[in-house]
KEFILUM-152109 format. One record per residue (C-alpha): x, y, z; residue number from 1. Coordinates in steps of 0.001 Angstrom, whole numbers, padded with zeros to 6 digits. Layout:
N
       x       y       z num
       X       Y       Z NUM
...
This chain:
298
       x       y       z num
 -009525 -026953 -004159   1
 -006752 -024448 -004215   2
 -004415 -024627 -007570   3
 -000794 -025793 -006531   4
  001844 -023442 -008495   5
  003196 -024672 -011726   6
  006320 -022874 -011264   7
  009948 -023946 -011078   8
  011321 -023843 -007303   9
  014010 -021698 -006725  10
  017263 -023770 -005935  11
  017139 -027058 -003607  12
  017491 -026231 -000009  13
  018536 -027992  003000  14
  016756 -026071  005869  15
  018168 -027930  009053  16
  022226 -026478  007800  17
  020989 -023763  005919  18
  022883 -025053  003053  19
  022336 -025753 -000778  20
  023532 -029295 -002519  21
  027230 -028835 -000441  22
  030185 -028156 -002412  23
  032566 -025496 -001239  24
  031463 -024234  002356  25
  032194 -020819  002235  26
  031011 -020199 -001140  27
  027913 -022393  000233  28
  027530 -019889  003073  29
  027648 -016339  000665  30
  025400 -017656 -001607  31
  022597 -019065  000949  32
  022641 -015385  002386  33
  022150 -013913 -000925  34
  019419 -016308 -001903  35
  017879 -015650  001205  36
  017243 -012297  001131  37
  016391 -012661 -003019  38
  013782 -014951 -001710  39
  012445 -013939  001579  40
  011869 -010056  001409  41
  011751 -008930  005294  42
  008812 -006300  006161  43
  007534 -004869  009329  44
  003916 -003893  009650  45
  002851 -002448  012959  46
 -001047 -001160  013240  47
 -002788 -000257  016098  48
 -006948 -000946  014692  49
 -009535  000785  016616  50
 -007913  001371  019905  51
 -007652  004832  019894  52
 -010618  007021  020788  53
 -009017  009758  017865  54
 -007484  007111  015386  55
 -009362  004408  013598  56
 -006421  003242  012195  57
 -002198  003810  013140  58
  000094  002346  010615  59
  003839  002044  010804  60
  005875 -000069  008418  61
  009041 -000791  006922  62
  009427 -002591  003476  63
  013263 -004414  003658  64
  014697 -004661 -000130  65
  017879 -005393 -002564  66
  018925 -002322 -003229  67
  019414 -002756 -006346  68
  015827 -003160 -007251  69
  014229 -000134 -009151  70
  011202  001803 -006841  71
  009634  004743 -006948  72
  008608  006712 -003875  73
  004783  006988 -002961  74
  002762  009502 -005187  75
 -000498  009616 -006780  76
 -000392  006992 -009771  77
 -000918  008390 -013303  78
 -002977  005374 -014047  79
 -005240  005351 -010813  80
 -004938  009226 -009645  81
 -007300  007831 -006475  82
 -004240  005743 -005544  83
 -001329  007289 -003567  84
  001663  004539 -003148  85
  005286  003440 -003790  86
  005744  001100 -006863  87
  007961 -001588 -007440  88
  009663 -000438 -011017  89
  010085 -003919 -011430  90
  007242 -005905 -011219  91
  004731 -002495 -011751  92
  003014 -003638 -008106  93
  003430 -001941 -004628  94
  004100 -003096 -001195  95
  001835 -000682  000438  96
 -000764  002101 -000580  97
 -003971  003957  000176  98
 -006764  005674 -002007  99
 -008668  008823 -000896 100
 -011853  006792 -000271 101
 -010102  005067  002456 102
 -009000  002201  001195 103
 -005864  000853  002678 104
 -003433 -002342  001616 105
 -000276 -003417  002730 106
  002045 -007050  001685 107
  004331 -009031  003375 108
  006424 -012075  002436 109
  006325 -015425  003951 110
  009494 -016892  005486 111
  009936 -020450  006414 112
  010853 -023603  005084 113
  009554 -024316  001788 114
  009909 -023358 -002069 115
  009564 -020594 -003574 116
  009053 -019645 -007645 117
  010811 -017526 -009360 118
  007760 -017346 -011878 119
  005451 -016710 -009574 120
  003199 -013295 -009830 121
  004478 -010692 -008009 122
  002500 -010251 -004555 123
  002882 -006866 -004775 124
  000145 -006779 -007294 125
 -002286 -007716 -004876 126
 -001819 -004962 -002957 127
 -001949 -002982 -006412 128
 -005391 -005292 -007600 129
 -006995 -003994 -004004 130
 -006525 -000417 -003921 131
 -008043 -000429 -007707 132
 -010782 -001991 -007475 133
 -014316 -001751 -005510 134
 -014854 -004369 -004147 135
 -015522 -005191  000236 136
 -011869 -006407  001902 137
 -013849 -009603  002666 138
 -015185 -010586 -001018 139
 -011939 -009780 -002387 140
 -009714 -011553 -000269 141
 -012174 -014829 -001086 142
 -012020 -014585 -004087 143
 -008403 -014880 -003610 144
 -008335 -017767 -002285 145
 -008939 -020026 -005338 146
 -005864 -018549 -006962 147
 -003695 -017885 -003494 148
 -001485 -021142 -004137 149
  000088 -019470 -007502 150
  001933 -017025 -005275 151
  005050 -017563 -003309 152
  003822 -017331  000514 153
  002538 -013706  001189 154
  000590 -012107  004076 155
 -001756 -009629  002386 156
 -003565 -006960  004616 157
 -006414 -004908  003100 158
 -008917 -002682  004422 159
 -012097  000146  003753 160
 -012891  002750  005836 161
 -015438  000493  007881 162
 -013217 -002841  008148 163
 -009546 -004226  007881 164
 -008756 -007858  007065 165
 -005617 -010240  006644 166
 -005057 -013270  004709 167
 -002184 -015367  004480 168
 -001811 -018262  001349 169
  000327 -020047  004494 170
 -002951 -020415  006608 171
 -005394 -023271  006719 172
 -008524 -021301  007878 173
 -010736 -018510  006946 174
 -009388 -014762  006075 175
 -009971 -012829  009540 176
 -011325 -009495  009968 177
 -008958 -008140  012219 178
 -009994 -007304  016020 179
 -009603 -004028  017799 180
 -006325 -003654  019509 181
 -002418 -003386  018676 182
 -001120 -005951  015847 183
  002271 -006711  013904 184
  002890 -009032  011011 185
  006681 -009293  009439 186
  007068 -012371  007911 187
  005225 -015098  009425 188
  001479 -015224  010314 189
 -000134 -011999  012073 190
  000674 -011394  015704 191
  003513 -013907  015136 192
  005785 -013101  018359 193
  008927 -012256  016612 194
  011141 -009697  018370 195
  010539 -007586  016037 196
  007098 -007702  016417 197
  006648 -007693  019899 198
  008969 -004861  020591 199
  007254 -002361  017605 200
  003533 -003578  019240 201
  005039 -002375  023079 202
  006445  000610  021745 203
  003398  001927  019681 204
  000791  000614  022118 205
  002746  002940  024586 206
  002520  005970  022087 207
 -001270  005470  021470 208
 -002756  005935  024947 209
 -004935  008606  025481 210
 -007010  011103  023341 211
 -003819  013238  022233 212
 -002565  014045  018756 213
 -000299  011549  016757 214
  002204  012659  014447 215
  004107  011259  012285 216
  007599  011655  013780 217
  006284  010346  016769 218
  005590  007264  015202 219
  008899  006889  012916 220
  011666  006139  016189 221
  010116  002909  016536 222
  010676  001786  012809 223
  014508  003613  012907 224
  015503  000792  016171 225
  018458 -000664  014244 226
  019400 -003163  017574 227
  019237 -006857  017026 228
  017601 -009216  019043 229
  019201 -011250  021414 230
  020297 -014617  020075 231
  017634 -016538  022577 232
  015035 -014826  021125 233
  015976 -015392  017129 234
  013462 -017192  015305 235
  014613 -020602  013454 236
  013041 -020084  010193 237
  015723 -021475  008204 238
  018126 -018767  007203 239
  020913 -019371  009578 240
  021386 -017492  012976 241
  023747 -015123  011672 242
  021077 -013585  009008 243
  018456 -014550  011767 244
  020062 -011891  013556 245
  020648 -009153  010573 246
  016809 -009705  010265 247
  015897 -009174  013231 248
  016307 -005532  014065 249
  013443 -003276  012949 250
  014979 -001381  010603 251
  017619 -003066  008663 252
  021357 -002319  006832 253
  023712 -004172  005093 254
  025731 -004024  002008 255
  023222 -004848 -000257 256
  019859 -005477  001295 257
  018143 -003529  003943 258
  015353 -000983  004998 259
  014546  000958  001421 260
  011447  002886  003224 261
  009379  003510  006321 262
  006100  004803  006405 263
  003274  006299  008288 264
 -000384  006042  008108 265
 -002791  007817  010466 266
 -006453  008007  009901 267
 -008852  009699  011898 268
 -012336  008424  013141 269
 -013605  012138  011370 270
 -012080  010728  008218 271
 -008236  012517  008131 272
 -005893  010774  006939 273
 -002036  011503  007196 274
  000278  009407  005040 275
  003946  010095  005263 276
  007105  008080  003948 277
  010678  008153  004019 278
  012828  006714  001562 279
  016194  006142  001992 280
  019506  006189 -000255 281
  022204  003413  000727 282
  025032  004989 -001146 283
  024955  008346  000527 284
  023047  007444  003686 285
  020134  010529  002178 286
  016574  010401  002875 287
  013650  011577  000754 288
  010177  012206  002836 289
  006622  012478  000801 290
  003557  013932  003025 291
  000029  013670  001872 292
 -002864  014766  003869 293
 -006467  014583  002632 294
 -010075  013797  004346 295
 -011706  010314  003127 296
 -014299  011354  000122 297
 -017282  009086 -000124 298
């Protein structure tokens, strides 16, 4: 039976107006957004897994933050020199990362209705607990599973050089080893037909066909689409429609909250592997890009 958190929920919300115990609209309305995007971190992960003849594996993603919150841009780790990621300064975990024997994680929040704990371990230490260990995508993401229900809702994506899987603590069944073909996850369950989603899968299923090279800045337009989707197509996850909308675009920008980095993964059936990410500076509107090439070592 999985353990049900222990931790203190995060506010008391009522999802159908969007609204905490009502006092003051306006004031109602301000803090809702803020405590939205505190709780709900937005991510885009678009992979295209064995449907390449060249590329065993084509990763794009986009990791949606406060800005406020202290990172550090993608590098080999002093404590794991195998490990090449970002890291959260904060909570000492990462949102996405790969090691030079080919393993490859990647984290995404959960959005819906439901509480969240502001105790809870950081997810982005399961990406972190992954890419350090040894253990098979499949035996590690069960083992998860008898201590999934202390996190706040996460999709977690891991992988070897052989076999990628997903697991979500918001799904009933079995961890899946993930199919052959073009997949997205943001921040619902995989394949989940956000707009999002559906317009980053057409868009890199198009730049996949055929035997040709991939590069990087081919890949990084479809993560830098900053258009919103159309109001009929806005998913009702219990934000509001107005931050329904400021969500939905790709790659995201507001005053305090929005896209803080977009990377690239490519990995070659011969064992290449390309791993590029830009990081971007609100304040000036700068970017910062980090390339690291290396062949998968046994």
């Amino acid at each position: 039976m999985l353990q049900k958190p222990p931790y203190r929920p995060v506010g008391r919300v009522n999802y159908r107006r969007c609204a905490f115990a009502p006092t003051n609209r306006a004031y109602n309305k301000v803090r809702d957004s803020i405590r939205a995007l505190l709780t709900y971190n937005v991510c885009l992960i678009l992979f295209a897994n064995e449907a390449n003849p060249r590329y065993r594996l084509v990763l794009a993603a986009n990791r949606d933050e406060l800005y406020s919150r202290p990172t550090a841009p993608a590098a080999y780790w002093e404590e794991a020199p195998n490990v090449i990621a970002g890291k959260d300064l904060e909570s000492g975990g990462t949102w996405l990362g790969v090691t030079r024997s080919g393993r490859v994680a990647a984290v995404t929040n959960f959005r819906g209705p439901g509480k969240a704990w502001e105790n809870a371990p950081s997810r982005g230490n399961l990406v972190r607990g992954f890419l350090m260990s040894s253990e098979p995508p499949d035996v590690f993401v069960d083992k998860l599973r008898t201590r999934a229900w202390n996190y706040n809702g996460f999709n977690l994506l891991v992988g070897s050089d052989q076999e990628l899987w997903w697991y979500s603590n918001r799904y009933d069944e079995q961890p899946h080893r993930i199919v052959p073909g073009i997949h997205g996850l943001s921040n619902h369950l995989l394949d989940t037909p956000w707009p999002k989603v559906e317009r980053g899968k057409r868009a890199l299923e198009r730049l996949i066909v055929g035997e040709k090279e991939i590069t990087a800045e081919q890949v990084f337009p479809i993560l830098e689409d900053r258009s919103p989707a159309a109001d009929e197509e806005l998913p009702d996850t219990g934000v509001g429609q107005e931050l329904e909308r400021v969500l939905s675009a790709p790659f995201i920008s507001t005053q305090y909250y929005g896209t803080r980095s977009s990377t690239v993964l490519l990995i070659e059936h011969t064992g290449s592997v390309t791993f590029v990410e830009r990081s971007f500076n609100p304040r000036d509107e700068s970017q910062k890009e980090v390339r690291y090439e290396f062949r998968i070592e046994p």
